[in-house]
C-alpha positions in Angstrom: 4.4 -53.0 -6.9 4.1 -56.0 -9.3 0.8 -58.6 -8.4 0.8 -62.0 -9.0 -1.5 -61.0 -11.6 0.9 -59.1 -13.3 3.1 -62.0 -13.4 1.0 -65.1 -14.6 -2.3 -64.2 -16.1 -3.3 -67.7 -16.0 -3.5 -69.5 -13.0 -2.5 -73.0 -14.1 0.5 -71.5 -16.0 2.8 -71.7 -12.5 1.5 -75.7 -12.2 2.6 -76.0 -15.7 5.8 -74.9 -15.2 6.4 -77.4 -12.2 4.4 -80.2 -13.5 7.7 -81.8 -15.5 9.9 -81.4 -12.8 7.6 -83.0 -10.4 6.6 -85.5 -12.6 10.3 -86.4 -12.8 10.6 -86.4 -9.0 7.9 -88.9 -8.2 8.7 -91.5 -11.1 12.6 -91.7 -10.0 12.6 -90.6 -6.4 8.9 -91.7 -5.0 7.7 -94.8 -7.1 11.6 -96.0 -6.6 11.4 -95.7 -2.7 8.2 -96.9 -2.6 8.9 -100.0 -4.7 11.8 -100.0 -2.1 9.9 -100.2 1.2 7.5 -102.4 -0.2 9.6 -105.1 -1.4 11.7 -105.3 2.1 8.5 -107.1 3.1 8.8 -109.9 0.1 11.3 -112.6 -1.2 11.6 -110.7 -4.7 12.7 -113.5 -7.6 15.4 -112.2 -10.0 13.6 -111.7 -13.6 9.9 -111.6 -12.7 9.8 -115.1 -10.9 7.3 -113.7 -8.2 7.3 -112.7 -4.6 6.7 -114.5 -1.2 5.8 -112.2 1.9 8.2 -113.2 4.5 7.4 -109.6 7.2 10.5 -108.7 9.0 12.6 -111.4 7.9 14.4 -109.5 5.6 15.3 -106.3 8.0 16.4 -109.2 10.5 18.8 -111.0 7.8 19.9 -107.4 7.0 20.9 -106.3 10.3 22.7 -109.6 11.2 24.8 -109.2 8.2 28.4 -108.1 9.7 28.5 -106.6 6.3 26.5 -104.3 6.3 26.8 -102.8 9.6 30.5 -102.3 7.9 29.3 -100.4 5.1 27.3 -98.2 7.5 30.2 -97.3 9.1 32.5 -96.6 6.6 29.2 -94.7 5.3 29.3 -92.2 8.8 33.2 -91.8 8.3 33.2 -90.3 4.7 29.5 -88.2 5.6 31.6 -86.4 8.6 34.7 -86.1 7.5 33.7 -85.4 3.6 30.9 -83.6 4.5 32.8 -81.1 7.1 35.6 -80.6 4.4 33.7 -79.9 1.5 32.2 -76.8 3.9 34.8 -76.1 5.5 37.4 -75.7 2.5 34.9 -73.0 0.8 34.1 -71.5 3.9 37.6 -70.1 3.9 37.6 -69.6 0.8 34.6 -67.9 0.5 36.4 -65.6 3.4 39.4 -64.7 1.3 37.1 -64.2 -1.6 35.1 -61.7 0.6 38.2 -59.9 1.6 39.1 -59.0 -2.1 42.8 -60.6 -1.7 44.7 -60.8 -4.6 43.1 -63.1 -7.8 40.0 -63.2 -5.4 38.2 -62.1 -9.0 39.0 -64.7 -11.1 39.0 -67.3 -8.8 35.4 -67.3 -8.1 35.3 -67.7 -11.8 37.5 -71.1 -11.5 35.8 -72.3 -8.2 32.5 -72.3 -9.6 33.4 -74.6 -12.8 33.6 -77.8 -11.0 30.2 -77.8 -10.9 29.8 -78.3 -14.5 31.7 -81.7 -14.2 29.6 -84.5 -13.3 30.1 -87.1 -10.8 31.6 -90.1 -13.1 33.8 -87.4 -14.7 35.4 -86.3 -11.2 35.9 -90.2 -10.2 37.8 -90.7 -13.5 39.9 -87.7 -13.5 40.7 -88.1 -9.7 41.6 -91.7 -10.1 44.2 -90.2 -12.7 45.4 -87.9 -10.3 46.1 -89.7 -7.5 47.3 -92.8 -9.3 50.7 -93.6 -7.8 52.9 -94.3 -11.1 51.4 -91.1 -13.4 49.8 -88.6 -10.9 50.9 -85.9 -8.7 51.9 -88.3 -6.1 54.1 -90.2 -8.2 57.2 -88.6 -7.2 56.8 -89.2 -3.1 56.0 -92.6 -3.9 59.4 -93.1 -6.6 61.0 -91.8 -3.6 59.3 -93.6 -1.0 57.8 -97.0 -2.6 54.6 -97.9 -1.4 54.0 -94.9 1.0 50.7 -93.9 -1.5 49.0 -96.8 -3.2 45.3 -96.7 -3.1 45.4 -99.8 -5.2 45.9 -102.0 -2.5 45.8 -99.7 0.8 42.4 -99.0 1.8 42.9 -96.0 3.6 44.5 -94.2 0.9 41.4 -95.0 -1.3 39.4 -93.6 1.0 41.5 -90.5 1.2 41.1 -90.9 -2.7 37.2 -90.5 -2.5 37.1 -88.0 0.1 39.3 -85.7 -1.5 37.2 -85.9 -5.2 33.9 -85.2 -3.1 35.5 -82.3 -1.6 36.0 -81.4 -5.0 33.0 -81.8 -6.2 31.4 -80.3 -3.4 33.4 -76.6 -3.5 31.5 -74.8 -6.2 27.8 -75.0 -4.7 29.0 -74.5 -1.2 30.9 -71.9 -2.3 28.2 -69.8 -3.8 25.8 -70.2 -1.1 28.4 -68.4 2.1 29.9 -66.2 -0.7 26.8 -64.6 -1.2 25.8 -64.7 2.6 28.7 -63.3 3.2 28.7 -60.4 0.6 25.1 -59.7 2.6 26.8 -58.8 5.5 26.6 -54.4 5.9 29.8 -53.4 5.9 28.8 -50.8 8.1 29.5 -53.7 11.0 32.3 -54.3 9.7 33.3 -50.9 10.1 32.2 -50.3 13.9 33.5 -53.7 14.8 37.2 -52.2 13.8 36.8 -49.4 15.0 35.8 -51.2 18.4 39.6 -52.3 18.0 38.4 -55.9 16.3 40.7 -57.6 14.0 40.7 -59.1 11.2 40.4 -63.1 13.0 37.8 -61.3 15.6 35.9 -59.8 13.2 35.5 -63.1 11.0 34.6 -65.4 14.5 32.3 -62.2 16.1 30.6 -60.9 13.3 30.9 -63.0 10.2 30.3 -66.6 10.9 27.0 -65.4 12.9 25.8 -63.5 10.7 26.2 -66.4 7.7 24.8 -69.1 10.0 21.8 -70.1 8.3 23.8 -69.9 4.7 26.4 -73.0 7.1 23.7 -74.5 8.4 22.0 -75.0 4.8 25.4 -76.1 3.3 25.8 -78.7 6.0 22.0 -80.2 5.7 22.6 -80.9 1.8 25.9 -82.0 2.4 25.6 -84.4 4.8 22.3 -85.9 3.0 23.7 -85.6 -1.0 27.1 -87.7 0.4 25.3 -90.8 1.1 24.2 -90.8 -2.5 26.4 -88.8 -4.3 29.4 -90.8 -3.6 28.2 -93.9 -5.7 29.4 -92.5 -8.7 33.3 -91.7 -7.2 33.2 -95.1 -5.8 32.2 -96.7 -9.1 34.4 -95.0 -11.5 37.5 -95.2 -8.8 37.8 -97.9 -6.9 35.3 -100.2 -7.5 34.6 -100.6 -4.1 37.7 -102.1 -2.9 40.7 -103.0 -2.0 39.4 -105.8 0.0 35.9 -104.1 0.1 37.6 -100.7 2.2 35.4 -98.0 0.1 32.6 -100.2 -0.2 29.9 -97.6 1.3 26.5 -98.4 1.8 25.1 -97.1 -1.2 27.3 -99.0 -3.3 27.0 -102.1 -1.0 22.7 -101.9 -2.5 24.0 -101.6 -6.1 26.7 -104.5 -5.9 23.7 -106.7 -3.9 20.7 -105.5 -6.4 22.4 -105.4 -9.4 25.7 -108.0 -8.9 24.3 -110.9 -6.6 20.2 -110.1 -7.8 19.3 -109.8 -4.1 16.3 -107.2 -5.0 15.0 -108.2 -1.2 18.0 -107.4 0.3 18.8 -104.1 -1.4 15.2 -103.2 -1.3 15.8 -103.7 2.9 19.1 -101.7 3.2 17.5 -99.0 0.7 14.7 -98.3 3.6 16.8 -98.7 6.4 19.3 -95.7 5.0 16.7 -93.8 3.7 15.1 -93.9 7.5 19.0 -92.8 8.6 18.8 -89.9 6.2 15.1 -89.0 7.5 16.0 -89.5 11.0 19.7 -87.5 10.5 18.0 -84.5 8.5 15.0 -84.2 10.9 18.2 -84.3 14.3 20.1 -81.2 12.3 17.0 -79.1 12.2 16.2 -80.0 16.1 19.5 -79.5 17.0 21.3 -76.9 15.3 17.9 -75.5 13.5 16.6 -74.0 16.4 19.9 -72.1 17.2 20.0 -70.1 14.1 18.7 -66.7 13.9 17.5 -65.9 10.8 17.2 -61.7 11.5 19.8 -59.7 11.6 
């Protein structure tokens, strides 16, 4: 049996190997949120004009923004329904791939290669996509004008940026209940047909049990990384609009940080979702944590 000896002779060669990636994780994820929490206590001046401490003020001019209470919920839409698609499309996937169908080889060659592509890249090739004069819609809307224009219809944007998170979402997902699937004995599989299961039965009975904590894992990352990981779809597709429809809360802090220099205000939404993602993460593991069995 190899030691952990064997494996690094030098005790600070492990904290070596993690010391960049750390380092990288508390200057743009800690000192950010920090700076974050702290200023949602001050009147921040654009360009270094100084601070004020104003307490709750800013949390209360937050909250009473109608604004922003719309972002939030257009924020909770696309986390459910984006979030269940983008685990429930490889899910079955994943299935079929299990099964060996036909082209099950090479396609979990061509599932995994979206995750190559990054964000901005899957915003600009989507918005080409679904663009209602040169993309794969064009020819329902030639024949029905006006039935698919996310240009101006804000539900068909939105359909627009659920669909390239989906997307975006497959190959990782994908990966994870593939290989929890593959993990599955097929000895069970075995006794549960002889026990006169079929195919559906076997997949509700023994599979999806058995793969719980690989679902459960997909659907913690998934419905934390779409608050965030949307920005970049919005950003590259729509803008934010029409009329303000795809606007999600994360984009809502850019446009006010970076567009109308209110570095309070973002600072203020910034710790109120990051709270929502806290509280939201820490409901999931309560909740649906405590169901999983993790022996088989």
């Amino acid at each position: 049996m190899t030691s952990e000896s064997t494996l690094f002779s030098n005790r600070w060669l492990p904290i070596l190997l993690v010391a960049p990636f750390m380092l990288l994780i508390v200057l743009f994820f800690y000192v950010p949120i920090f700076q974050a929490f702290y200023w949602s206590f001050f009147l921040e001046q654009p360009f270094g004009g100084g601070s004020m401490f104003v307490g709750l003020d800013n949390f209360a001019r937050v909250l009473s923004d109608r604004e922003f209470w719309q972002a939030g919920w257009r924020t909770l839409v696309f986390m459910v329904t984006a979030s269940s698609l983008a685990v429930l499309i490889p899910l079955i996937l994943a299935v079929a791939a299990d099964r060996k169908l036909r082209l099950s080889l090479p396609a979990r060659n061509v599932l995994v290669w979206p995750k190559g592509v990054a964000g901005a890249s899957i915003g600009v090739v989507f918005a080409f996509v679904f663009n209602p004069f040169v993309g794969i819609l064009a020819p329902l809307n030639k024949a029905f004008p006006g039935i698919w224009a996310p240009g101006i219809d804000g539900t068909d944007a939105f359909i627009t940026l659920i669909a390239a998170h989906v997307w975006g979402g497959i190959p990782f997902n994908f990966v994870i209940l593939l290989a929890g699937l593959q993990s599955i004995p097929r000895t069970m599989h075995q006794a549960a047909a002889m026990d006169g299961a079929g195919p559906w039965r076997r997949i509700f009975d023994v599979q999806l049990p058995l793969i719980m904590p690989q679902l459960f894992l997909t659907l913690v990352l998934e419905f934390t990384e779409s608050v965030t990981s949307a920005f970049a779809l919005i950003d590259t597709i729509t803008h934010g609009g029409p009329g303000g429809a795809t606007t999600l809360l994360v984009y809502k802090i850019y446009k006010d940080g970076f567009s109308g220099y209110d570095l309070s205000g973002a600072s203020t939404q910034t710790a109120i979702l990051m709270v929502f993602v806290i509280l939201l993460t820490a409901a999931q593991f309560v909740f649906l944590g405590r169901r999983i069995n993790y022996e088989r």
